[in-house]
VEXGUDO-253402 format. One record per residue (C-alpha): residue number from 1; residue in one letter; x, y, z. Coordinates in steps of 0.2 Angstrom, whole numbers, padded with zeros to 4 digits. Layout:
BEGIN
{site NUM; A; {X; Y; Z}}
...
END
This chain:
BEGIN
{site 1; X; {0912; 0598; 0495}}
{site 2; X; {0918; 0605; 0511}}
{site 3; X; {0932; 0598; 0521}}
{site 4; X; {0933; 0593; 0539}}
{site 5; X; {0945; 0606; 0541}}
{site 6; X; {0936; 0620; 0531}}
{site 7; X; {0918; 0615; 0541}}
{site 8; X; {0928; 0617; 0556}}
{site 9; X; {0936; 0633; 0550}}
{site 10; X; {0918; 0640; 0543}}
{site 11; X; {0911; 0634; 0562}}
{site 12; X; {0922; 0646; 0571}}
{site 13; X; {0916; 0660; 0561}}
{site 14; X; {0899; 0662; 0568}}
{site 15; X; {0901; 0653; 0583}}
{site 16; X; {0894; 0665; 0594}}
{site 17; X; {0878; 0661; 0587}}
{site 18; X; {0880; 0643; 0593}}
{site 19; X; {0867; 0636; 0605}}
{site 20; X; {0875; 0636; 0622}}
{site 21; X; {0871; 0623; 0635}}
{site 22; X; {0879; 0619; 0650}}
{site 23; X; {0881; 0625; 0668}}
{site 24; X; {0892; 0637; 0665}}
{site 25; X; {0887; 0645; 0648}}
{site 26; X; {0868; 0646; 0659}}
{site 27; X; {0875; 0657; 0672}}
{site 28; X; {0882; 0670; 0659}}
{site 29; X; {0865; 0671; 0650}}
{site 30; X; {0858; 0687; 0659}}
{site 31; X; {0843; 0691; 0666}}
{site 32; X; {0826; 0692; 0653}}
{site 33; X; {0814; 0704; 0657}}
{site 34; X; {0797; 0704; 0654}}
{site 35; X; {0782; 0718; 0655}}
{site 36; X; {0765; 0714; 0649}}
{site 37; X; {0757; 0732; 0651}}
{site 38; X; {0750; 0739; 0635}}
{site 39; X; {0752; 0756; 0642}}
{site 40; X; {0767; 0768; 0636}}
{site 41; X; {0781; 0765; 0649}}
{site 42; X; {0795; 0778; 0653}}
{site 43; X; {0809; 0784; 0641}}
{site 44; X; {0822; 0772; 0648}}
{site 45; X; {0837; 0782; 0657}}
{site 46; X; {0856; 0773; 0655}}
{site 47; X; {0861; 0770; 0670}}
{site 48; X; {0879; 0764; 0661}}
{site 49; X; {0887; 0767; 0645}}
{site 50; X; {0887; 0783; 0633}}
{site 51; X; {0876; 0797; 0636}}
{site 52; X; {0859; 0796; 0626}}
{site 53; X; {0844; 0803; 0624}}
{site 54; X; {0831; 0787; 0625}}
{site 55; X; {0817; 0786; 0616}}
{site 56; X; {0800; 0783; 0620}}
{site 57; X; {0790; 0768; 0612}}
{site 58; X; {0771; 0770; 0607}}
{site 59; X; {0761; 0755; 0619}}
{site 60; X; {0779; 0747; 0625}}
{site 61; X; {0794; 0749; 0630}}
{site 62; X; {0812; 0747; 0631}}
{site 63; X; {0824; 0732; 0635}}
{site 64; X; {0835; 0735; 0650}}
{site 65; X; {0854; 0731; 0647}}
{site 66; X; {0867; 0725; 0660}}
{site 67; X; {0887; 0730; 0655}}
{site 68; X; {0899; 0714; 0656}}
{site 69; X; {0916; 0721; 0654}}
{site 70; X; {0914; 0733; 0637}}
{site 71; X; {0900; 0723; 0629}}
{site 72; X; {0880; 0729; 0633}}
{site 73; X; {0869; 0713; 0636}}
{site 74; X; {0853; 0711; 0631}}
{site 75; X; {0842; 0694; 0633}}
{site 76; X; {0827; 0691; 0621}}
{site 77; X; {0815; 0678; 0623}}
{site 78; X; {0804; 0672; 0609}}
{site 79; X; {0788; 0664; 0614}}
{site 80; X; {0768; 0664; 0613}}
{site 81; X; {0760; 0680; 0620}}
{site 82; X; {0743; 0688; 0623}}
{site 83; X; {0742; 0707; 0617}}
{site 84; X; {0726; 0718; 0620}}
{site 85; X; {0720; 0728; 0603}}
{site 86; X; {0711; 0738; 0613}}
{site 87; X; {0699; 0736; 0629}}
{site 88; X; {0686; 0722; 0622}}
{site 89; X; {0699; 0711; 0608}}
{site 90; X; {0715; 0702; 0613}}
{site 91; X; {0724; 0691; 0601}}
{site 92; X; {0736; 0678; 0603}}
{site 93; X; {0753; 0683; 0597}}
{site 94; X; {0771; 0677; 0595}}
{site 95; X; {0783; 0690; 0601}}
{site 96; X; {0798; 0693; 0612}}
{site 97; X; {0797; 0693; 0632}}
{site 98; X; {0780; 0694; 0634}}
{site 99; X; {0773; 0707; 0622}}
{site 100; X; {0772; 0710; 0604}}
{site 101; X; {0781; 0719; 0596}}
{site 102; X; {0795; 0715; 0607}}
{site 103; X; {0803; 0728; 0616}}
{site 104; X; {0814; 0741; 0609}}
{site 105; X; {0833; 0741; 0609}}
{site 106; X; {0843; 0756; 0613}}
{site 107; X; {0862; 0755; 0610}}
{site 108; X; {0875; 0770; 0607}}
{site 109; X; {0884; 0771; 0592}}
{site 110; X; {0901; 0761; 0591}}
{site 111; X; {0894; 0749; 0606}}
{site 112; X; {0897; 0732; 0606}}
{site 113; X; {0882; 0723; 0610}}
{site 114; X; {0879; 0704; 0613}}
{site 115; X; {0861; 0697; 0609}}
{site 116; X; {0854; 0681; 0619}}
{site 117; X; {0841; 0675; 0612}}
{site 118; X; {0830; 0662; 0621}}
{site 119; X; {0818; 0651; 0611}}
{site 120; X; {0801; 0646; 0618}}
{site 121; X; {0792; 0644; 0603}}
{site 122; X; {0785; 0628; 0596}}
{site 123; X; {0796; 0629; 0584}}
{site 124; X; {0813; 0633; 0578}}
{site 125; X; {0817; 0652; 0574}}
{site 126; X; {0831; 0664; 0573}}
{site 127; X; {0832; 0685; 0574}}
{site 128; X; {0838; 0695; 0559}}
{site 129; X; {0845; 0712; 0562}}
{site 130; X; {0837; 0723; 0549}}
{site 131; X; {0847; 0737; 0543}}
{site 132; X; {0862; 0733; 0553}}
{site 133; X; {0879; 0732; 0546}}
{site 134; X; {0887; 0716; 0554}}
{site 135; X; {0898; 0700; 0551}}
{site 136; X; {0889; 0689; 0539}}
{site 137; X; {0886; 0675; 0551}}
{site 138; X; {0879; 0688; 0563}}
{site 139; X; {0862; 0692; 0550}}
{site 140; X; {0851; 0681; 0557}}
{site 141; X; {0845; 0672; 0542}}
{site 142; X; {0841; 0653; 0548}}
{site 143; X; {0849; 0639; 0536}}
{site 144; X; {0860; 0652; 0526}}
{site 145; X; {0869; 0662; 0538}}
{site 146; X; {0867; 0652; 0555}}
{site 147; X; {0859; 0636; 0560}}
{site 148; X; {0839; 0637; 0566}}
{site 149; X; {0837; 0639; 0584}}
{site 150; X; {0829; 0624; 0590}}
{site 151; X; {0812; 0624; 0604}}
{site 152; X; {0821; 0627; 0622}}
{site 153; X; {0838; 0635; 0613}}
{site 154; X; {0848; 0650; 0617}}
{site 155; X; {0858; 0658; 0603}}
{site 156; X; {0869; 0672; 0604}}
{site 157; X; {0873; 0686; 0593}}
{site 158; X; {0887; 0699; 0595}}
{site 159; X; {0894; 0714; 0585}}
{site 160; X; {0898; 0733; 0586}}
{site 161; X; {0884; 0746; 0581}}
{site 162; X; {0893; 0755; 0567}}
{site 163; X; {0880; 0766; 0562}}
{site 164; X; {0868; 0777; 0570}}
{site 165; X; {0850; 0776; 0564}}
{site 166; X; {0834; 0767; 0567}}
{site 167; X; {0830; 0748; 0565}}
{site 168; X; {0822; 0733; 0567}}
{site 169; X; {0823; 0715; 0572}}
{site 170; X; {0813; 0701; 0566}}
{site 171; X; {0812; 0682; 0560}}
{site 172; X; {0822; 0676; 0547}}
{site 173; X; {0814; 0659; 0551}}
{site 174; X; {0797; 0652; 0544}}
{site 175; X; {0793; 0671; 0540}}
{site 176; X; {0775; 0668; 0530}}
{site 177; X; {0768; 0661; 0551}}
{site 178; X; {0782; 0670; 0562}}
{site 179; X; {0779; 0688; 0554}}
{site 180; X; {0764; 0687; 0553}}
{site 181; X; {0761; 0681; 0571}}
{site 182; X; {0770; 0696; 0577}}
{site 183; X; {0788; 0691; 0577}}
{site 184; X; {0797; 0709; 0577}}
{site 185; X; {0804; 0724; 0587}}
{site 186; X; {0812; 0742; 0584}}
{site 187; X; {0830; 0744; 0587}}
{site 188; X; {0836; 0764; 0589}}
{site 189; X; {0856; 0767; 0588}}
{site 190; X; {0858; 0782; 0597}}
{site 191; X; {0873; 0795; 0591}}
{site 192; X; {0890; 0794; 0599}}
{site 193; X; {0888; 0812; 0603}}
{site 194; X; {0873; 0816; 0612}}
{site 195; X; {0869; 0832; 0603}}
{site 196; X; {0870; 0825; 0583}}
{site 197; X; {0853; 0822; 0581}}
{site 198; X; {0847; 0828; 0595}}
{site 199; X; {0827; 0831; 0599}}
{site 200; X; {0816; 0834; 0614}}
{site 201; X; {0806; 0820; 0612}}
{site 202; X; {0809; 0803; 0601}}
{site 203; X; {0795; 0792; 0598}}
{site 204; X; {0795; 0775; 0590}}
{site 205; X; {0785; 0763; 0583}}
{site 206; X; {0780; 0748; 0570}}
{site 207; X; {0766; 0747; 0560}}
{site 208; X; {0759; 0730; 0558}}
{site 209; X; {0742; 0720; 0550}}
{site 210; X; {0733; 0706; 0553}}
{site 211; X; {0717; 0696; 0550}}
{site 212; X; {0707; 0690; 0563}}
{site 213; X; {0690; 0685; 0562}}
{site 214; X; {0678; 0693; 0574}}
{site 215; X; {0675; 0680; 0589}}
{site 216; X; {0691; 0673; 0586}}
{site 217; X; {0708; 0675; 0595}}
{site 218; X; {0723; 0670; 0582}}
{site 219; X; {0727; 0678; 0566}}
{site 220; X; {0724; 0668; 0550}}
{site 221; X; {0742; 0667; 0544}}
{site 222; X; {0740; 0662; 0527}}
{site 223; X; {0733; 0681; 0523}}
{site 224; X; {0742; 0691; 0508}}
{site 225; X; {0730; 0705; 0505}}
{site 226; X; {0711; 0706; 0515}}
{site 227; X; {0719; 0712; 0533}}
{site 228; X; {0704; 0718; 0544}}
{site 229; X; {0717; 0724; 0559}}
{site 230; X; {0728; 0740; 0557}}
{site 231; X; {0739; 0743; 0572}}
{site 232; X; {0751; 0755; 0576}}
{site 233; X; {0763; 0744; 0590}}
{site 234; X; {0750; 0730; 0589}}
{site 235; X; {0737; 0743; 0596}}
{site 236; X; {0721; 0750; 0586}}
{site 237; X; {0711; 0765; 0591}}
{site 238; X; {0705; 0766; 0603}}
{site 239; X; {0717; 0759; 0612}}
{site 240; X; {0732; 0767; 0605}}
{site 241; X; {0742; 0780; 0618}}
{site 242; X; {0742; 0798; 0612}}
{site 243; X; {0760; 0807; 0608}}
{site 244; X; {0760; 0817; 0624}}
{site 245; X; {0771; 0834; 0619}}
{site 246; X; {0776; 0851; 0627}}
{site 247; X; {0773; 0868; 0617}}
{site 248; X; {0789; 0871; 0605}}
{site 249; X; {0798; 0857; 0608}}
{site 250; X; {0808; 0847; 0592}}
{site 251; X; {0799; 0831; 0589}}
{site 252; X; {0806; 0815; 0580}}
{site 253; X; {0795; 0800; 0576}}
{site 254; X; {0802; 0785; 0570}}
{site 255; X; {0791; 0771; 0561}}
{site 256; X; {0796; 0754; 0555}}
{site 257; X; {0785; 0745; 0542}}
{site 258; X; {0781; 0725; 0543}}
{site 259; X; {0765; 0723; 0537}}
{site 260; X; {0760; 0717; 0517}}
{site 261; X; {0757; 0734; 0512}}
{site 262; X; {0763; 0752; 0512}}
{site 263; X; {0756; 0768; 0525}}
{site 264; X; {0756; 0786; 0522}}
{site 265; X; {0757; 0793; 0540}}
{site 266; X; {0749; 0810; 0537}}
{site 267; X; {0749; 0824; 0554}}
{site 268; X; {0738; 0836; 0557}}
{site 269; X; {0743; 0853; 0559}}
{site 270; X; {0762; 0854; 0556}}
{site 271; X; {0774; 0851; 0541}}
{site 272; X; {0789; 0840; 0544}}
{site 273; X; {0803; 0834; 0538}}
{site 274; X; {0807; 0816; 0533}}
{site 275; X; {0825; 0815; 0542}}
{site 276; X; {0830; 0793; 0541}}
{site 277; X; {0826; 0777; 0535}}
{site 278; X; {0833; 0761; 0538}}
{site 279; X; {0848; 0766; 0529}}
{site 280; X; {0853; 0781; 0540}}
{site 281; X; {0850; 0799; 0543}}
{site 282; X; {0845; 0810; 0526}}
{site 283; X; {0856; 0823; 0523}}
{site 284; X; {0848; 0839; 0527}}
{site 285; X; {0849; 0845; 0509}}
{site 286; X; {0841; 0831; 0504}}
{site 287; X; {0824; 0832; 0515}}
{site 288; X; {0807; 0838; 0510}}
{site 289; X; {0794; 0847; 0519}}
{site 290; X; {0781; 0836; 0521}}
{site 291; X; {0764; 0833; 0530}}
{site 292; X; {0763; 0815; 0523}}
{site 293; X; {0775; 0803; 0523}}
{site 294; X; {0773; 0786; 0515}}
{site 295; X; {0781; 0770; 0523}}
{site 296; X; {0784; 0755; 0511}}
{site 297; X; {0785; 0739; 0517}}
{site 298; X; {0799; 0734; 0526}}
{site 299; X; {0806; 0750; 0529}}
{site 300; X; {0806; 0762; 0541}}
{site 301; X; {0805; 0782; 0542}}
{site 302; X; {0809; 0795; 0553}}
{site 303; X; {0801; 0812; 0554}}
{site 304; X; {0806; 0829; 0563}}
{site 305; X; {0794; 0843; 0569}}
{site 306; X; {0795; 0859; 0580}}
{site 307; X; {0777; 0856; 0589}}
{site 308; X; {0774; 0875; 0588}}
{site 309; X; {0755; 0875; 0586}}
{site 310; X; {0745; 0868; 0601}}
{site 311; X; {0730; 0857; 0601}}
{site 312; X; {0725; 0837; 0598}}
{site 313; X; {0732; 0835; 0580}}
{site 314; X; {0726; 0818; 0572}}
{site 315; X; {0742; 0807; 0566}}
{site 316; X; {0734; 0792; 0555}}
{site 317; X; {0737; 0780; 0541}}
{site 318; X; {0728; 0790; 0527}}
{site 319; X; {0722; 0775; 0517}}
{site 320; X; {0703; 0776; 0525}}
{site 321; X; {0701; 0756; 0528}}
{site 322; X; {0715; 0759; 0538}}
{site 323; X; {0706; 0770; 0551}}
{site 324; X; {0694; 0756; 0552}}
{site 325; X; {0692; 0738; 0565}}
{site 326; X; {0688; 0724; 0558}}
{site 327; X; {0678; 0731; 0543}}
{site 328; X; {0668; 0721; 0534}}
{site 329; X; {0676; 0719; 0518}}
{site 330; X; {0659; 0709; 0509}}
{site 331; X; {0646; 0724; 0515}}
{site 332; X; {0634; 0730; 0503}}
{site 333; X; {0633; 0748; 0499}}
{site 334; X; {0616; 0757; 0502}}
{site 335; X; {0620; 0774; 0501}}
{site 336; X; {0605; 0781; 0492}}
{site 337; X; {0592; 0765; 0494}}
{site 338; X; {0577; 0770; 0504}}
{site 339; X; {0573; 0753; 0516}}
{site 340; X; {0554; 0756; 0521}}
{site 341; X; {0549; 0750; 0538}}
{site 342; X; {0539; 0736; 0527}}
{site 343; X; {0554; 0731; 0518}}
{site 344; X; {0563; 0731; 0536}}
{site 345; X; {0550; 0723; 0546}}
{site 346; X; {0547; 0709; 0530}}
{site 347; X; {0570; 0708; 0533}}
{site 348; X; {0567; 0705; 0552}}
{site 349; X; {0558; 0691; 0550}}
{site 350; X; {0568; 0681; 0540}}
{site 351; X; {0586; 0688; 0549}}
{site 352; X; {0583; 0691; 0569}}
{site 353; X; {0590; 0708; 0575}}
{site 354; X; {0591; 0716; 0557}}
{site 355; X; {0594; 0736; 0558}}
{site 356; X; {0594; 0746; 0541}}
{site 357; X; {0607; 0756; 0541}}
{site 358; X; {0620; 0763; 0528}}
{site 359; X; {0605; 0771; 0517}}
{site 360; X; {0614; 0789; 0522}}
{site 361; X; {0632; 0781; 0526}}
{site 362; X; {0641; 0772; 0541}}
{site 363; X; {0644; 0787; 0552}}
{site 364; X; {0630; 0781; 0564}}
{site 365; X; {0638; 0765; 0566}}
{site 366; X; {0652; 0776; 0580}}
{site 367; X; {0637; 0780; 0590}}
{site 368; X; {0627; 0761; 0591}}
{site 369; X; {0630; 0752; 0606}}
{site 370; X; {0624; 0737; 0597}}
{site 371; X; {0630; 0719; 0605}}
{site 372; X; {0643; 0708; 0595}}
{site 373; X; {0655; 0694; 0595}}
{site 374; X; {0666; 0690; 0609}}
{site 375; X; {0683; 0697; 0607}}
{site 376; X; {0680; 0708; 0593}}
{site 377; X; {0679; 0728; 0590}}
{site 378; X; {0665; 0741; 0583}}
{site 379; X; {0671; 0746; 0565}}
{site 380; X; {0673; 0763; 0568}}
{site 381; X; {0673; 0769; 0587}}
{site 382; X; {0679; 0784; 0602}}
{site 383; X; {0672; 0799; 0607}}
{site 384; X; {0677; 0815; 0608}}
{site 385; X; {0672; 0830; 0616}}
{site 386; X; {0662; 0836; 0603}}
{site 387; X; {0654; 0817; 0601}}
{site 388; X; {0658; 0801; 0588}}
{site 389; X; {0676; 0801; 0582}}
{site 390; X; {0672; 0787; 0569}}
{site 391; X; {0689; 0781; 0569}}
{site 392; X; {0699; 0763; 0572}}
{site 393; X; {0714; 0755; 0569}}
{site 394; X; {0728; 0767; 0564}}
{site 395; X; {0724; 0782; 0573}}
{site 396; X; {0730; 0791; 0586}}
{site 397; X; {0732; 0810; 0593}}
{site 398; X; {0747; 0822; 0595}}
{site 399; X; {0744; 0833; 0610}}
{site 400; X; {0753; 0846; 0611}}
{site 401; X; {0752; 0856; 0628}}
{site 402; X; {0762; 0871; 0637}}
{site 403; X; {0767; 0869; 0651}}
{site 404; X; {0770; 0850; 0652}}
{site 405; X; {0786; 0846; 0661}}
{site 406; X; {0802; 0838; 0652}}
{site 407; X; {0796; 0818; 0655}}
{site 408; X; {0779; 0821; 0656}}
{site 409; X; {0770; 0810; 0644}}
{site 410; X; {0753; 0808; 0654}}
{site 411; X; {0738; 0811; 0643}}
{site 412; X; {0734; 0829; 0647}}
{site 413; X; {0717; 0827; 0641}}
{site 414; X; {0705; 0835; 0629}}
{site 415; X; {0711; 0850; 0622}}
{site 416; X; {0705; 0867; 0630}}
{site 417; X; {0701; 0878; 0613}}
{site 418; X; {0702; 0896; 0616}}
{site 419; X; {0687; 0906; 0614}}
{site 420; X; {0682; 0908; 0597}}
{site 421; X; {0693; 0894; 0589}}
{site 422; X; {0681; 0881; 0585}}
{site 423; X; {0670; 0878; 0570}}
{site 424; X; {0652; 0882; 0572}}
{site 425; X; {0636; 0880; 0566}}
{site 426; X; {0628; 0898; 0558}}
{site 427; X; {0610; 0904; 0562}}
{site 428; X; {0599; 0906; 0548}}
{site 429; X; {0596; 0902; 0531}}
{site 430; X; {0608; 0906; 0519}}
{site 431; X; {0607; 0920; 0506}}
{site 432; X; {0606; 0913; 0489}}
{site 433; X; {0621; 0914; 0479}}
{site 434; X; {0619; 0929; 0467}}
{site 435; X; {0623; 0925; 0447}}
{site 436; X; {0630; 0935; 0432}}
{site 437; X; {0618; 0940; 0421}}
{site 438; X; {0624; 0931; 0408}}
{site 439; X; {0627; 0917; 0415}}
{site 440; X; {0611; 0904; 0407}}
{site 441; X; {0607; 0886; 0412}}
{site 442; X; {0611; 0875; 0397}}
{site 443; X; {0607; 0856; 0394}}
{site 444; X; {0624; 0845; 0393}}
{site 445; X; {0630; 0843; 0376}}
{site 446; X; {0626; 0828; 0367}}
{site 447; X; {0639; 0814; 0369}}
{site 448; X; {0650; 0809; 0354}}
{site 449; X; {0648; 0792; 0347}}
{site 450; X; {0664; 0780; 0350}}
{site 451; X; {0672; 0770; 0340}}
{site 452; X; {0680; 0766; 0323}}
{site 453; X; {0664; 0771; 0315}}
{site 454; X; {0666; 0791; 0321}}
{site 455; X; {0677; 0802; 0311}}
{site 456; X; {0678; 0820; 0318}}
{site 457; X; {0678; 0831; 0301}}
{site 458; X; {0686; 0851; 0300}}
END
């Protein structure tokens, strides 16, 4: 049983995560900024503080600061938001400060950093600070470690950054609705020294999932496994921004993972190397060369490349159904079944607007143009300039350019191929293959019996 004296010892240990109310506690609450913009913004410069090199974050942005005294101040508001897929779907979202994810938040090694967050929800919440090491009453985690933020609160959070690395912040209230909902940003702790670590260009983003029925605008929370939405920053291809890079430069990319299941981000024409995870940077004599890297849920990697090879290089969850919008996970498979225009015309009748399709596979799907529900996404989309991408959900490109100037991340464009570079069809009929002369066509061998009843005998 806790004393009066212990509760009020135990109070003043987290009571920077009070709710603050009054005049004066309103007018040191700093500014909240907002963007709404899908489009990648600017790497965000300091304009105070340590010397860093910002990152850049897929489809967002980055959450400015204001310095009181030593302490960087940052203000995030929780509350309901609208965040395009891609042109044609937007989905009602929970987030922070007007998009979802929230945006990212830059700090420096060893700064002090205080947190305001603001709720607008409809319901009580609270911020956990994943992979950061922090006073216990600072973790965010509603009912265990701090009290719930109530509707129309503000909390606030302050420690020191102790560690470098990249890491996220989330719920830690009502997690099944809130995560899924969209309740979660990135947070990148940049080196004391500018040149530990240092790359060209840092990019950063979180892989999220989520069901939502075509025609329909909220995801169905209750989902554990039959996600038809496959984002990369709550964008799906087409709509997701390509990582804009310049000929030779050193590359990070830094995912974090909230979704129900595990990713392997494959690239395109480079090897890499896995460089951090949630838990700091890898020692170099502990990273692989990879072209793959998986990310388990709730984690986050980090990978580094030179970009030494020019072109639009494909970056993608390599689990196919993830390259997909809203796929229909009851479709019939016809690959193989001849549907006759009788059987089709006899189909028509009884289902208006009925197509055979599938018979051959879905690849014509990217080039129909065939009307559907409101607010919903063709399964596999985007051209290219050689025609159908047949892509969705998490997909994007790398384009790497010469030439590009040091904060230039405007698409460049298609790729111009030098002559000669590109796959092409061959004239003519092919020669048939030639065979040995001893080579003879033989029937299969008969299959062996199984079972208790065979006995092989020598």
């Amino acid at each position: 049983m806790m004393s009066r004296r212990n509760f009020i010892g135990a109070a003043a240990g987290f009571a920077s995560v009070a709710a603050l109310s009054g005049r004066a506690q309103a007018a040191s609450i700093p500014e909240a900024h907002y963007a709404t913009s899908a489009e990648t913004q600017p790497p965000l410069l300091p304009s105070n503080g340590p010397e860093f090199h910002p990152v850049v974050t897929l489809n967002g942005w980055s959450l400015p600061w204001r310095m009181k005294e030593d302490v960087k101040e940052f203000h995030l508001v929780a509350e309901a938001v609208v965040r395009e897929f891609a042109p044609g779907m937007k989905v009602h979202l929970w987030g922070y400060n007007g998009q979802s994810p929230g945006p990212t938040i830059e700090a420096v090694e060893g700064d002090k950093v205080r947190i305001f967050v603001t709720n607008k929800l409809p319901e009580p919440t609270s911020v956990h600070w994943h992979g950061i090491l922090l006073p216990n009453g600072m973790d965010g985690v509603a009912g265990v470690t701090q009290p719930h933020i109530p509707s129309g609160k503000t909390f606030v959070y302050e420690f020191e950054l102790k560690t470098s690395g990249t890491f996220m912040y989330h719920t830690h209230s009502d997690e099944m609705v809130q995560m899924a909902m969209g309740l979660m940003g990135m947070i990148v702790v940049h080196p004391r020294d500018p040149e530990q670590h240092r790359v060209d260009r840092d990019f950063v983003f979180m892989l999220a999932t989520y069901d939502v029925d075509p025609g329909t605008y909220v995801p169905k929370v209750v989902e554990m496994t039959n996600f038809n939405m496959w984002t990369f920053n709550n964008r799906v291809f087409p709509g997701i921004d390509p990582l804009v890079v310049r000929l030779n430069d050193r590359v990070r990319v830094r995912m974090g993972n909230l979704s129900m299941t595990n990713h392997p981000i494959h690239l395109h024409g480079h090897h890499f190397y896995v460089t951090g995870t949630d838990g700091g940077w890898i020692p170099r004599s502990a990273q692989l060369p990879e072209a793959t890297v998986d990310v388990p849920v709730g984690t986050i990697r980090a990978f580094e490349l030179v970009a030494d090879n020019p072109g639009d290089w494909a970056l993608h969850c390599h689990k196919s159904h993830h390259t997909m919008n809203a796929m229909g996970h009851d479709l019939r498979t016809f690959i193989g079944a001849k549907q006759s225009p009788r059987v089709a015309k006899a189909i028509a009748k009884l289902v208006p607007d009925y197509m055979p399709m599938g018979s051959s596979g879905m690849g014509d799907m990217a080039s129909m143009h065939m009307p559907g529900p409101d607010n919903a996404l063709p399964m596999m989309t985007g051209t290219g300039q050689f025609g159908p991408i047949e892509m969705g959900g998490m997909f994007t490109l790398m384009k790497i350019r010469e030439g590009l100037a040091r904060n230039d991340y405007k698409d460049p464009g298609p790729y111009k191929f030098p002559e000669g570079t590109v796959a092409h069809d061959v004239e003519g009929r092919p020669a048939e293959a030639s065979r040995h002369e001893g080579m003879k066509s033989s029937k299969s061998p008969a299959p062996r019996p199984s079972g208790h009843g065979y006995h092989e005998h020598h």
